[in-house]
N, C-alpha and C positions, 0 to 999 in steps of 0.2 A: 881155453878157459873162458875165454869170453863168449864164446858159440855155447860154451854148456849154461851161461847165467840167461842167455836169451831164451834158448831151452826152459830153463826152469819156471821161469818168468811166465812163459805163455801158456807154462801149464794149471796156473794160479786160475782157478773157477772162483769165478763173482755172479752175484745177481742184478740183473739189469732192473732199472726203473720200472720195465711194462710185467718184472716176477716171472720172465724168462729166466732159464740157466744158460749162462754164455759156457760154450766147451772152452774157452781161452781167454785170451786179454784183447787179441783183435775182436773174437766176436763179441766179446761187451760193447766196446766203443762203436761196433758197428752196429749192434741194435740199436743204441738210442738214436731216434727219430731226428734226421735230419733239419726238420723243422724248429721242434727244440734246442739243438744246437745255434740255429740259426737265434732265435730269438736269445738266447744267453747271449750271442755277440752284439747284437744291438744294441741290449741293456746295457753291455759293458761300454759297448763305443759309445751310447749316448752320456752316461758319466762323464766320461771321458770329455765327450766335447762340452758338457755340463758345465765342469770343473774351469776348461778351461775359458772358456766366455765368462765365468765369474770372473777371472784372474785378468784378462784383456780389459774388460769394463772399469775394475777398478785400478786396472793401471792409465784406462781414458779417463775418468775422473779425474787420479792426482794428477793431471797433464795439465788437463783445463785449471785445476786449482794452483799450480805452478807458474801458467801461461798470467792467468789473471794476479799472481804473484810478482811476476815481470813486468810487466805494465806499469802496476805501482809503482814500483820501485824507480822504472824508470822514468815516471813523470818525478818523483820525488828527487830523480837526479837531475834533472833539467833545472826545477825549482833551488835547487842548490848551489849550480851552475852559474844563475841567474844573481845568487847573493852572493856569491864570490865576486862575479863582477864587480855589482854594487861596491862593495869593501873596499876593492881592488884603487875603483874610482875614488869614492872617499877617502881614503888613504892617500892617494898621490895630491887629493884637493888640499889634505890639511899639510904639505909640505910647499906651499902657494903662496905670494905676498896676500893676497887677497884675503886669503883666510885669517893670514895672522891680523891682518887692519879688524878684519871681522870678531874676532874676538874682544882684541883688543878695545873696540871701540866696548863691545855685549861686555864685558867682566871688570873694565877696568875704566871703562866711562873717557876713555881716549878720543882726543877730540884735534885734527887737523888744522893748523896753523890756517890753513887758506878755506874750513868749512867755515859757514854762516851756523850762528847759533840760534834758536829760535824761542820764544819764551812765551808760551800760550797763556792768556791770562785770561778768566775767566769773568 
């Protein structure tokens, strides 16, 4: 059954591009000009590589705009790092005898039995 659809098949008469009569299906496809052929595949491959060189380029773009995304970021993590510190320190400083005299002296005008008081007169 299947040797008769090949059969049938190649008895199918077409006309070729150059307005030859192919007796079959082989001889169509072997009339048309090697040449021809050859250029139909180039067009396609060149698409092809066309397509994909758009698609490479703009996955290198978002790479660099990601790369220089990273950077940011990471300096902005440094600078964060850095205030944590900071906090870190301030925080242990106002837990200090030092600081509390320090206030105390700044907000409530606290004044040490053994400081000298001074009275500028103008």
């Amino acid at each position: 059954m299947q040797g008769r659809r090949i059969r049938e098949s190649e008895k199918i008469i077409n006309v070729s591009p150059s307005g030859k009569r192919a007796k079959n299906v082989k001889d169509h496809f072997s009339s048309i000009p090697n040449k021809r052929r050859f250029i139909v595949f180039l067009v396609c491959f060149g698409i092809i590589v066309l397509i994909t060189g758009i698609g490479f380029a703009s996955s290198l773009k978002t790479l660099g705009e990601l790369s220089d995304q990273k950077s940011l970021l990471m300096d902005q993590k440094e600078d964060l790092e850095m205030t944590s510190e900071m906090l870190k320190e301030e925080a242990e400083f106002t837990t200090t005898r030092e600081f509390v005299e320090y206030m105390a002296r700044k907000l409530l005008g606290w004044i040490n039995p053994n400081d000298k008081k001074y009275v500028i007169v103008d």
